[in-house]
Short mmCIF file of the C-alpha atoms (twelve columns), coordinates in Angstrom:
data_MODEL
# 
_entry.id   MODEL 
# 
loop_
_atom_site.group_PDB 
_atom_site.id 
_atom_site.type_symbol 
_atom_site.label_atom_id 
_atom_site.label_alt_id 
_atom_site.label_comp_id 
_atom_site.label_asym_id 
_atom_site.label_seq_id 
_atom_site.Cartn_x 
_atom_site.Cartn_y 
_atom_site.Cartn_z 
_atom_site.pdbx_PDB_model_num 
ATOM 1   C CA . UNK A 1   57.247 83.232 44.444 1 
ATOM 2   C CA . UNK A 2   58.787 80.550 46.400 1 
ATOM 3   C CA . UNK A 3   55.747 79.963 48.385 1 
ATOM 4   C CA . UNK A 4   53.686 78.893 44.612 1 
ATOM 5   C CA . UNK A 5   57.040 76.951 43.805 1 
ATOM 6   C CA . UNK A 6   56.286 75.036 47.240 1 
ATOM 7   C CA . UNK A 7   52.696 74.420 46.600 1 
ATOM 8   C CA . UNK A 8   53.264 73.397 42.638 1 
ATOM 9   C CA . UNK A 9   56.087 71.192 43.805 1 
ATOM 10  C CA . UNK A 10  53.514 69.570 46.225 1 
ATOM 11  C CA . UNK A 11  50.774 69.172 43.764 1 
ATOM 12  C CA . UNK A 12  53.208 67.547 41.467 1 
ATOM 13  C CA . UNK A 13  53.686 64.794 44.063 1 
ATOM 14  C CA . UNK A 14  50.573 63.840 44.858 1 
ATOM 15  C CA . UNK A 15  49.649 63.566 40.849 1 
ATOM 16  C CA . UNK A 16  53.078 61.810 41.085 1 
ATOM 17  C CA . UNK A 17  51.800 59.533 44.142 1 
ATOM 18  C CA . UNK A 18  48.424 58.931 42.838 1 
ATOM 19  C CA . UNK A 19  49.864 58.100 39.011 1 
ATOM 20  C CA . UNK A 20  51.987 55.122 41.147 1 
ATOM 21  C CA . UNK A 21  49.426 54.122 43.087 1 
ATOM 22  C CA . UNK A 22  46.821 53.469 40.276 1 
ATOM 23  C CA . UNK A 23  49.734 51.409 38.331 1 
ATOM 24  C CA . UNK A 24  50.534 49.280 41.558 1 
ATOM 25  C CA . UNK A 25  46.855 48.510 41.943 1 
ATOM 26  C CA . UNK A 26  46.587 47.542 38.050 1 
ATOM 27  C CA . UNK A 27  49.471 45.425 38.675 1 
ATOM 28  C CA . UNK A 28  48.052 44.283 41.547 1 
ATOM 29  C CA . UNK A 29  44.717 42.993 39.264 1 
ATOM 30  C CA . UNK A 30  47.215 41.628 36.553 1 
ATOM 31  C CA . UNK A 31  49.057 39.712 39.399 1 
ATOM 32  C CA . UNK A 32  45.574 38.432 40.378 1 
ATOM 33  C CA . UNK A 33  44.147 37.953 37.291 1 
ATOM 34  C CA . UNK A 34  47.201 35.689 36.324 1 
ATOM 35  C CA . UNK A 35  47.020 33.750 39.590 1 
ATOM 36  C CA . UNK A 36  43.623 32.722 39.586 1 
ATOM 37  C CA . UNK A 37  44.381 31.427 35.693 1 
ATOM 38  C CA . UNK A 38  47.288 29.678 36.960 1 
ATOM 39  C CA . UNK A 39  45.562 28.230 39.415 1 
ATOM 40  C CA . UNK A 40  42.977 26.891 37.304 1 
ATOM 41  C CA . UNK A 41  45.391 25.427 34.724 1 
ATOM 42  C CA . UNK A 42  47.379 23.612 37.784 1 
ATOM 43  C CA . UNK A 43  44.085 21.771 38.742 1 
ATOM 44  C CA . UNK A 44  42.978 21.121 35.057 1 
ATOM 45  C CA . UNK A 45  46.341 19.260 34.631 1 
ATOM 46  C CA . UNK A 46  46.507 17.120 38.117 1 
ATOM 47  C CA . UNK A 47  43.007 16.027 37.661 1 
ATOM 48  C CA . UNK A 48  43.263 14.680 33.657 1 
ATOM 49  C CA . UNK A 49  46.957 13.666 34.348 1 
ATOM 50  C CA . UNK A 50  47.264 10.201 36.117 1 
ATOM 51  C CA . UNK A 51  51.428 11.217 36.404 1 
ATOM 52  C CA . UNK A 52  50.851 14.681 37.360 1 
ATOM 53  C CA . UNK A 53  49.397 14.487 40.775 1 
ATOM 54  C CA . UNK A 54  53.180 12.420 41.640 1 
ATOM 55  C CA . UNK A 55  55.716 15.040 39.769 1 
ATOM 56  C CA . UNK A 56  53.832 17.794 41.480 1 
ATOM 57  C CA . UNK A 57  54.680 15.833 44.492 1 
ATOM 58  C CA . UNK A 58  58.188 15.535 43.931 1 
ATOM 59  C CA . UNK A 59  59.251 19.084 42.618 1 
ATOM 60  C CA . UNK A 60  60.064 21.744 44.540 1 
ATOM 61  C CA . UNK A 61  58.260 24.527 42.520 1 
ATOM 62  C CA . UNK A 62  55.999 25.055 39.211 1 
ATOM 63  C CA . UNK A 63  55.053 27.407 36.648 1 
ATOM 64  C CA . UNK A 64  52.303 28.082 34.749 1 
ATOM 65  C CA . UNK A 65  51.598 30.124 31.515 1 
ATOM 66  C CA . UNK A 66  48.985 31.219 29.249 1 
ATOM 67  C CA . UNK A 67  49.493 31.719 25.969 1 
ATOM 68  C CA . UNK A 68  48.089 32.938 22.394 1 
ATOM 69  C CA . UNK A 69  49.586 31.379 19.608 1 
ATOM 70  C CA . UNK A 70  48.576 32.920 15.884 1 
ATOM 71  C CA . UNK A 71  50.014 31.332 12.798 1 
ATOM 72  C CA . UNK A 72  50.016 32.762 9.683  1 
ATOM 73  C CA . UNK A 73  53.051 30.995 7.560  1 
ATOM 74  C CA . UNK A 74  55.264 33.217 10.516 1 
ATOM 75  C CA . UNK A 75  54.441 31.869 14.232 1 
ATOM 76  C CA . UNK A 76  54.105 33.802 17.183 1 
ATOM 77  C CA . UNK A 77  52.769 34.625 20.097 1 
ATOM 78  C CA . UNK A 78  52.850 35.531 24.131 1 
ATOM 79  C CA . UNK A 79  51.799 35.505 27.326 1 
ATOM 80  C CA . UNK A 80  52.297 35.684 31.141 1 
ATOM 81  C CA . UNK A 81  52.478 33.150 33.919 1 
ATOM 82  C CA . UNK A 82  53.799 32.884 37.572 1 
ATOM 83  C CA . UNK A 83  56.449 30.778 38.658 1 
ATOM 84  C CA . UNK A 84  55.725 29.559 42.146 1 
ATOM 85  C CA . UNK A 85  58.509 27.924 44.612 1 
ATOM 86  C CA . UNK A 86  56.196 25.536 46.579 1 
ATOM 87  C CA . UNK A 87  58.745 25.464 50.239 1 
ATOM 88  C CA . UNK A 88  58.705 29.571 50.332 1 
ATOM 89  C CA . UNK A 89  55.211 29.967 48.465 1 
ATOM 90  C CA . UNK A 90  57.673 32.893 46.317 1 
ATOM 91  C CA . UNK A 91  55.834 34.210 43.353 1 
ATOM 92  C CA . UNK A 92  57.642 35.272 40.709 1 
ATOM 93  C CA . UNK A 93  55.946 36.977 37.426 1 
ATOM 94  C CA . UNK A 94  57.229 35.957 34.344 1 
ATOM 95  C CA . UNK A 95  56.064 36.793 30.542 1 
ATOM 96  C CA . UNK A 96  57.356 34.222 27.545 1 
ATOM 97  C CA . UNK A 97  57.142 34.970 23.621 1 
ATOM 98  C CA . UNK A 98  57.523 32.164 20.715 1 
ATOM 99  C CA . UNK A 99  58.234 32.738 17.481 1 
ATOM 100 C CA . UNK A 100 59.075 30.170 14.434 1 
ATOM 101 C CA . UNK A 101 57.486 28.770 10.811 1 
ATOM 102 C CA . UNK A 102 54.608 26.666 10.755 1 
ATOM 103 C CA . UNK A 103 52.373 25.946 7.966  1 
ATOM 104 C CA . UNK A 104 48.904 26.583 8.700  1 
ATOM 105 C CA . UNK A 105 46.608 29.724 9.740  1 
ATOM 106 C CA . UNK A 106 44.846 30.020 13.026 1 
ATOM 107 C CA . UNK A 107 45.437 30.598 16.354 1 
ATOM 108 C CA . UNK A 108 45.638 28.809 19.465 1 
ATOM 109 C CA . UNK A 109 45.348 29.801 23.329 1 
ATOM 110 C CA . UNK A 110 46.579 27.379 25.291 1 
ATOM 111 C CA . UNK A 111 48.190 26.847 29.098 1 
ATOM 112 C CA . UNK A 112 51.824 25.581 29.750 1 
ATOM 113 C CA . UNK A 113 52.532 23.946 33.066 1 
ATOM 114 C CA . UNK A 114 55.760 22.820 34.208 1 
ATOM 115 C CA . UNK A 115 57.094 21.433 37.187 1 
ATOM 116 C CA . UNK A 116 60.614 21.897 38.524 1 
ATOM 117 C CA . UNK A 117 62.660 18.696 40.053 1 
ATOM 118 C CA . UNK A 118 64.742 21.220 42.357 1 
ATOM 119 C CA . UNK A 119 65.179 24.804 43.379 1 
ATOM 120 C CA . UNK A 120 68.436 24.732 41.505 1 
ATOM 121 C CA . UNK A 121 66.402 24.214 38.309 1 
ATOM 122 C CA . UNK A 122 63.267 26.398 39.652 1 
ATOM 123 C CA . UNK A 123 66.032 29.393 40.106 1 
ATOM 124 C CA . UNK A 124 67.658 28.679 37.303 1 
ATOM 125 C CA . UNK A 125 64.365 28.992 35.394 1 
ATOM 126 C CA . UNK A 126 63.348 32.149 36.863 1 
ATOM 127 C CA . UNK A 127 66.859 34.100 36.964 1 
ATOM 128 C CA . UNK A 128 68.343 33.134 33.141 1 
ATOM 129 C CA . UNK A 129 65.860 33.678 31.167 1 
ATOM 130 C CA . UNK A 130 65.313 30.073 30.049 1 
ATOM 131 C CA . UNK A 131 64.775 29.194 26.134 1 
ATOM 132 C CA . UNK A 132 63.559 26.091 24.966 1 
ATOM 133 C CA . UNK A 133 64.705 24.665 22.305 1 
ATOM 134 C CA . UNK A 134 62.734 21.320 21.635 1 
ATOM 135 C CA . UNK A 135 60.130 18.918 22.602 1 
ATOM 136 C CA . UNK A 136 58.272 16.066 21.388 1 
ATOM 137 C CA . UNK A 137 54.070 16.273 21.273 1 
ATOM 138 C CA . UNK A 138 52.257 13.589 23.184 1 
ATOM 139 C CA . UNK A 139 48.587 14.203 22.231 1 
ATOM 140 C CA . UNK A 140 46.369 12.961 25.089 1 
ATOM 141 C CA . UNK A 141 43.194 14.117 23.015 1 
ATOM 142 C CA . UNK A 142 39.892 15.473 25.199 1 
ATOM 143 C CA . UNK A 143 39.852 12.956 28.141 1 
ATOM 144 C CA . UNK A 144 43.982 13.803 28.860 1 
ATOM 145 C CA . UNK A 145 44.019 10.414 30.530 1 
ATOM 146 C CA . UNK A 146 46.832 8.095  31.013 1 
ATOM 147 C CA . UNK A 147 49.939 10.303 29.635 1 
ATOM 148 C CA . UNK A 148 53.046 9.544  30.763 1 
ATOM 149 C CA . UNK A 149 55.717 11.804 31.119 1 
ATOM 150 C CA . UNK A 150 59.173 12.480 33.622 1 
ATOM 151 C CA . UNK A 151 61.241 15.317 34.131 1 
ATOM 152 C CA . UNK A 152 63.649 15.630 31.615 1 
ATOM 153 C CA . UNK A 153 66.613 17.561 32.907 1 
ATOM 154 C CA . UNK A 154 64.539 18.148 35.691 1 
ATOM 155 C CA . UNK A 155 61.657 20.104 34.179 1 
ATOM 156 C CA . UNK A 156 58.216 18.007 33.594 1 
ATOM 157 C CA . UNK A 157 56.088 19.767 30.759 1 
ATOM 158 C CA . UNK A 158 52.505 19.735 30.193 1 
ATOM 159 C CA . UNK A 159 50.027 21.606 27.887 1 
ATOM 160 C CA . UNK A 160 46.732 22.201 28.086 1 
ATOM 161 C CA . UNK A 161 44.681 23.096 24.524 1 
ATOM 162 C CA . UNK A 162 40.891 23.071 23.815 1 
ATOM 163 C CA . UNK A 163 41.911 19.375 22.240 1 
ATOM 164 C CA . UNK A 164 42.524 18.453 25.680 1 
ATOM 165 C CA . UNK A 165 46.263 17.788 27.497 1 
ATOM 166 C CA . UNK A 166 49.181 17.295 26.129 1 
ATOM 167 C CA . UNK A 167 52.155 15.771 28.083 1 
ATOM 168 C CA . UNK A 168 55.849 16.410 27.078 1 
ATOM 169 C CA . UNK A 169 54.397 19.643 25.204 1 
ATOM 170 C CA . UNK A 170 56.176 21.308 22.109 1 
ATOM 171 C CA . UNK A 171 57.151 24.664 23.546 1 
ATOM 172 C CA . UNK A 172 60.309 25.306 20.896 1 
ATOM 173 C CA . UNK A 173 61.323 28.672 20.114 1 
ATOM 174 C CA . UNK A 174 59.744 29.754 23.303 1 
ATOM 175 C CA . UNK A 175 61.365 32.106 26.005 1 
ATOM 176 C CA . UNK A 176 60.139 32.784 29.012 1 
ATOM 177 C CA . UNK A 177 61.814 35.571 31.465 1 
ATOM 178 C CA . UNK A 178 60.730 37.665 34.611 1 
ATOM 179 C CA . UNK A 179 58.387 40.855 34.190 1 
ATOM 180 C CA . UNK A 180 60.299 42.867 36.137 1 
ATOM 181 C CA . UNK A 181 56.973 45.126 36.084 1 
ATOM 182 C CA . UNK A 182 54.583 43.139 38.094 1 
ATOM 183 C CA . UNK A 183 57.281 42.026 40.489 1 
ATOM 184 C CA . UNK A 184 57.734 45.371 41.538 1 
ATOM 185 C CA . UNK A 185 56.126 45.552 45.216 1 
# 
């Protein structure tokens, strides 16, 4: 009897094992997947961005989100992003959800890139949860040339749409906080 316990206790951990290992390696794709969309979004934005290229410069980290936005009278949507520091090359997953009234139907994926002034304001990001609470719309329209923007209390804020870039993006309503899931290692 205790020899069957023994061998059902070890065939319960290597279910147990494998069962881990397939969701690290999912996470691992997700982490990946979001990377290489990140990625893309960063170069979008410092090539149709004539101030981008010089914030990037200056901060000390960025983070990038995409993001499905459906409106129908309600507003919501959600999405994932990373939030790199550029002097350690730290990744950090995050996930954000916005929520609010808005007349119109439709939907709307879009890309949110923002750049951080310092690694106070990077950490601070990452660790509180940030909300924001307002912005103005710049519309750049499809070329996304020539809009200006600055960091504003040290965060620079870009979006990209299928209209083209936007600089000093809307993101009220929005939060954005760490998925605690695909930062597990």
């Amino acid at each position: 009897m205790k020899s069957l316990f023994i061998v059902m206790l070890a065939i319960a951990m290597v279910f147990t094992a494998g069962a881990a290992f397939a969701g690290e390696e999912k996470n691992a794709e997700k982490r990946a997947e979001i990377d290489k969309v990140a990625q893309m979004a960063l170069d979008d934005v410092l090539a149709k961005s004539n101030d981008a290229p010089a914030l990037y410069e200056k901060a000390h980290g960025y983070a990038v989100f995409d993001n499905m936005r459906i409106t129908f009278i309600l507003s919501g949507g959600g999405g994932s992003g990373v939030a790199v520091d550029k002097a350690t090359g730290k990744r950090t997953y995050m996930k954000m959800g916005t929520g609010g009234l808005s007349l119109g139907i439709g939907a709307q994926k879009y890309q949110v890139i923002m750049f951080f002034e310092t690694e106070e304001i990077l950490t601070r990001f990452i660790e509180q949860g940030w909300k924001a609470e307002s912005g103005a719309n710049a519309a750049a329209g499809t070329a996304g040339a020539n809009v200006g923007t600055n960091f504003i209390d040290g965060i620079a804020v870009f979006q990209i749409t299928e209209a083209g870039l936007m600089a000093s993006a809307d993101i009220s309503g929005t939060k954005y906080s760490v998925d605690k899931k695909l930062n597990m290692q």
